[in-house]
C-alpha positions, 0 to 999 in steps of 0.5 A: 289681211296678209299681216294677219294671217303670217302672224297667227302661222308664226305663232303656231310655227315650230322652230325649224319651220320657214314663214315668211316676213311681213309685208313692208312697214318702213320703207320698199326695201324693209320689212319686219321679221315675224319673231324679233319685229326688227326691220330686214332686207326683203332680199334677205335669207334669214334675219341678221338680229334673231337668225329666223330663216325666210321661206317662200314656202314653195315646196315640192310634192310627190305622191309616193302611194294612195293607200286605198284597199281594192275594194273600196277603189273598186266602189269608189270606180263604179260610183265615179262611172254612174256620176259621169253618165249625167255629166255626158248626158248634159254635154251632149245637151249642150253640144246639140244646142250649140250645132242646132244654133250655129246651123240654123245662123248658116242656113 
């Protein structure tokens, strides 16, 4: 499965992009790399027969901004307000639930 889907990301990867290798084939220390099929170090940084780099595809995020108009976050609030009221409805249920069933047992 894993096999698999690097193979169909390397196939629609552009060239400066970073996938990483295929799992093991020939022995706990080798693997085959993705472009040349020739067998690397799973401690390597890149491939010594084509030079395709290996990533571990961790990269950082940062939200700069949230596009969103005043209006439609305004909406989007309100709509998020009404949806937590049957949320906290079922809570307090549940909360109640628990107390009635733990004071009973400690009665």
């Amino acid at each position: 499965m894993y096999a698999k889907a690097i193979a169909a990301r390397s196939a629609i990867a552009e060239p400066g992009e970073q996938v990483a290798p295929k799992p093991p084939l020939k022995g706990a220390d080798l693997w085959e790399c993705v472009d040349c099929a020739g067998l690397v170090s799973h401690k390597a940084v890149a491939c010594p027969h084509c030079g395709r780099p290996f990533g571990r595809g961790v990269h950082p995020v940062s939200v700069v901004d949230v596009g969103m108009p005043f209006v439609s976050m305004v909406v989007f609030l309100i709509k998020w307000a009404l949806a937590a009221i049957p949320a906290a409805l079922i809570i307090g249920v549940l909360y109640g639930a628990v107390l009635m069933l733990v004071g009973s047992v400690f009665r």
